[in-house]
C-alpha positions in Angstrom: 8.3 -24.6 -61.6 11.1 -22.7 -61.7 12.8 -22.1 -65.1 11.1 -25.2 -66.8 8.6 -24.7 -68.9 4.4 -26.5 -67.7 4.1 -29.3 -70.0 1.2 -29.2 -72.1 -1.6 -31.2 -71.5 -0.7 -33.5 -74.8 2.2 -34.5 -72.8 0.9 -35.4 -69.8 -1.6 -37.5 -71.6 1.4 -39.1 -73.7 3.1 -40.0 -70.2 0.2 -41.2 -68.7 0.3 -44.0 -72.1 3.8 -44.7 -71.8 2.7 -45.7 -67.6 0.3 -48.0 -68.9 2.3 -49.8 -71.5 5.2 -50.1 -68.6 2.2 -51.4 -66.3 1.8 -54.2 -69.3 -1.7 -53.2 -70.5 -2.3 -51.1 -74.1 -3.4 -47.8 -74.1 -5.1 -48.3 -77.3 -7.3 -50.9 -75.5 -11.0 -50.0 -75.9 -10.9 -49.6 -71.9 -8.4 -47.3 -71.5 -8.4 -45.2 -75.2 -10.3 -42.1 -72.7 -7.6 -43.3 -69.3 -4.8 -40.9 -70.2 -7.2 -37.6 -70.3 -9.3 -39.1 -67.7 -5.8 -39.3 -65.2 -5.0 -35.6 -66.5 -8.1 -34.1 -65.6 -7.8 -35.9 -62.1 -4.3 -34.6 -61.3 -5.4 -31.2 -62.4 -8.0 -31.5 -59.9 -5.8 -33.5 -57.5 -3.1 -30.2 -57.1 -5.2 -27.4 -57.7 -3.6 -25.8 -54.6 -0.4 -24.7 -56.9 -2.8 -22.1 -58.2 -4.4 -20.5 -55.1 -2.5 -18.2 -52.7 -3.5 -19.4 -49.4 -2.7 -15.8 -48.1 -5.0 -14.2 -50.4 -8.0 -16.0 -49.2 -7.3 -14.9 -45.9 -7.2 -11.2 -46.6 -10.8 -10.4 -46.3 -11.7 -9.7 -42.2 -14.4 -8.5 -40.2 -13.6 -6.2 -37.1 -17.6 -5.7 -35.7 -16.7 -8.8 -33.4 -17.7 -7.1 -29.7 -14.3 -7.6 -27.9 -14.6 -11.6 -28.7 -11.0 -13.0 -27.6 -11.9 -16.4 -27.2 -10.8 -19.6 -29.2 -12.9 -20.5 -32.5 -12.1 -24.0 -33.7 -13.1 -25.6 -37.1 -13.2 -29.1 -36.4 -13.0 -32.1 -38.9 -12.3 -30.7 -41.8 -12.0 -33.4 -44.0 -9.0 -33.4 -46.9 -7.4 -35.4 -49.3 -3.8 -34.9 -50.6 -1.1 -36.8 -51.8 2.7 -37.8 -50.7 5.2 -36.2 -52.4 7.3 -39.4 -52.1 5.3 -42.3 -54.1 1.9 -39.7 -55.0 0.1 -42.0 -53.1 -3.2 -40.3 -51.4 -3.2 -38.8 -47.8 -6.8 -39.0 -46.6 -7.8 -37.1 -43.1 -9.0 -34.6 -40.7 -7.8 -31.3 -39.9 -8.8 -29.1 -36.6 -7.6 -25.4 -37.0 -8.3 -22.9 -34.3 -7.0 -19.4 -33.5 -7.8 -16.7 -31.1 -8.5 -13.4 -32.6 -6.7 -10.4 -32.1 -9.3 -7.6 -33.2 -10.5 -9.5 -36.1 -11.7 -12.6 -37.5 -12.0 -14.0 -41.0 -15.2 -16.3 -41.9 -14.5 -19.7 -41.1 -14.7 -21.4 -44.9 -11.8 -19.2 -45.2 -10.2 -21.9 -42.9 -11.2 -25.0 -44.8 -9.9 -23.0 -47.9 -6.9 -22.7 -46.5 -6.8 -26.8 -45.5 -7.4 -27.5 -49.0 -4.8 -25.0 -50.3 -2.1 -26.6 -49.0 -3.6 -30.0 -49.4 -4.1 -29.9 -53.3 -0.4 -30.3 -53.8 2.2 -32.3 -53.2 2.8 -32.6 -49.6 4.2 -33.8 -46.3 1.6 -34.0 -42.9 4.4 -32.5 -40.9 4.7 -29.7 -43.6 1.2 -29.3 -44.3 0.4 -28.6 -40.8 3.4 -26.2 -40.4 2.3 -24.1 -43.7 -1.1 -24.0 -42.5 -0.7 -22.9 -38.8 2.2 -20.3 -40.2 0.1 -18.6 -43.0 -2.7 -17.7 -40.4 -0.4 -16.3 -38.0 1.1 -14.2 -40.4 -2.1 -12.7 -42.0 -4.3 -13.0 -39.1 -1.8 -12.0 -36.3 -3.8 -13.4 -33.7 -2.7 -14.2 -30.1 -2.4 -17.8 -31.1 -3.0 -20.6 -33.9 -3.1 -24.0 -33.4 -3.5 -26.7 -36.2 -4.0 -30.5 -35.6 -4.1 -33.1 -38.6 -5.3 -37.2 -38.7 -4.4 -38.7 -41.6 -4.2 -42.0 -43.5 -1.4 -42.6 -45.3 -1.8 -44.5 -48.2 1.8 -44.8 -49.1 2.4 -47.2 -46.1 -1.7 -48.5 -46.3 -1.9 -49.7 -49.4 1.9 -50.4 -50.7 5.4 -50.8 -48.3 4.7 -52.0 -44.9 0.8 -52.8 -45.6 -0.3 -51.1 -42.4 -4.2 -50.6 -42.8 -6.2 -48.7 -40.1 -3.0 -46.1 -39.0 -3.2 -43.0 -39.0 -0.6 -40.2 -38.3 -1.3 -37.0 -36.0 1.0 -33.9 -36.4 0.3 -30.3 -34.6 1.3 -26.4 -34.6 0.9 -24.6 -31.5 1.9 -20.7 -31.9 1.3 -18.3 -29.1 -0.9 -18.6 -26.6 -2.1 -22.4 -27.7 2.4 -22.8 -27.3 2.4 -20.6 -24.2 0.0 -21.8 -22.2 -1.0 -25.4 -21.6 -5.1 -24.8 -19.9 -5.6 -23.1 -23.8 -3.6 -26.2 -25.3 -5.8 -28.6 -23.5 -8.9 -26.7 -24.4 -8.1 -27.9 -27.8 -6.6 -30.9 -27.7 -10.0 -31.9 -25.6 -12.1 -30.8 -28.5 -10.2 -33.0 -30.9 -9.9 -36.2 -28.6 -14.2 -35.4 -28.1 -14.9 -34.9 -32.2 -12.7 -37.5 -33.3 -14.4 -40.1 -30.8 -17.8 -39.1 -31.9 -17.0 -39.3 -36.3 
C-alpha cells in the first residue's frame, strides 16, 4: 500500500460484518458471532505473499555442483491463490525448471517462490511471468521455464459455470525460448506428470 495507511484488524473484522448483513444473515447470530475473525485470520493467511521477498529466498546457492548444466524440474507443485478480479480461489499446478549456470539453489526454494507470488492477489499470466523473471534475475542461469494449470474459480463456481477447465500459461527464457529440443524436454515432462496425478 502506497500512502494509505494497513487497516487494523478491528476493521477488517467490522467489514467482514457489514458483508454479512448485505448477504442478509446477522452477524450477531450465534453461528457467525466468531465468522468475521475467523475470515480475517484466513485472508491473512490467504495473502501472506505481500510479506515475503521472493528474491530473498533465492539468495542462498550452492556452487559444489561438479559441472552439472543440465535441466532440474520441480514438477506439480501444487498452489492456491486468488483472482484479483472477484477474490475468487485459483487452485493448480506449477512446473518450474531452470538450467544452472554455476550454481543451483535447493529446490524448496522453488516451491517457496510458487507460493510467494501465489499468496496475493494475482493473475495466471502474471503469476507465471513474476515467477519465471525473479529466477532469472537472481539465479542467472542459461534458461528458466515456468508452466502453470490452474482452476479458475471465478468462471467455475460464478459467471459462465464452467466446472472441470483449467487454464495453462508458460515462461520460456533462454535456452528453454532458444531452443525448441530443451523446450520439448519440458513440455514432455509436464504432459507425462500431469497424465499420471
Amino acid at each position: 500500500m502506497d500512502s494509505e495507511k494497513k487497516p487494523t484488524r478491528a476493521e477488517v473484522e467490522q467489514a467482514v460484518k457489514t458483508i454479512i448483513r448485505w448477504s442478509g444473515d446477522d452477524p450477531a447470530r450465534d453461528g457467525l458471532l466468531e465468522t468475521p475473525a475467523r475470515v480475517a485470520k484466513a485472508y491473512q493467511e490467504y495473502f501472506r505473499g505481500y510479506a515475503e521477498d521472493p528474491e530473498a529466498i533465492l539468495q542462498k546457492t550452492f556452487e559444489e555442483i561438479e559441472g552439472y548444466d543440465e535441466m532440474i524440474v520441480l514438477r506439480g507443485i501444487r498452489f492456491e491463490s486468488h483472482c484479483e478480479h472477484h477474490m475468487a480461489p485459483i487452485i493448480g499446478r506449477a512446473w518450474v525448471a531452470y538450467i544452472p549456470n554455476g550454481r543451483v539453489v535447493g529446490i524448496s526454494k522453488l516451491a517457496r517462490i510458487v507460493d510467494a507470488y501465489a499468496k496475493r492477489l494475482q493473475i495466471q499470466e502474471k503469476m507465471t511471468a513474476q515467477i519465471a523473471n525473479t529466477i532469472q534475475d537472481v539465479l542467472q542461469p542459461q534458461g528458466v521455464a515456468v508452466v502453470i494449470k490452474a482452476e479458475h474459480h471465478c468462471m467455475t463456481t460464478r459467471g459462465v459455470h464452467k466446472p472441470g477447465t483449467d487454464m495453462v500459461t508458460s515462461r520460456m527464457l533462454g535456452a528453454f525460448r532458444d531452443n525448441p529440443i530443451t523446450r520439448q524436454e519440458l513440455l514432455a515432462m509436464v504432459t507425462e506428470d500431469s497424465r499420471t496425478s
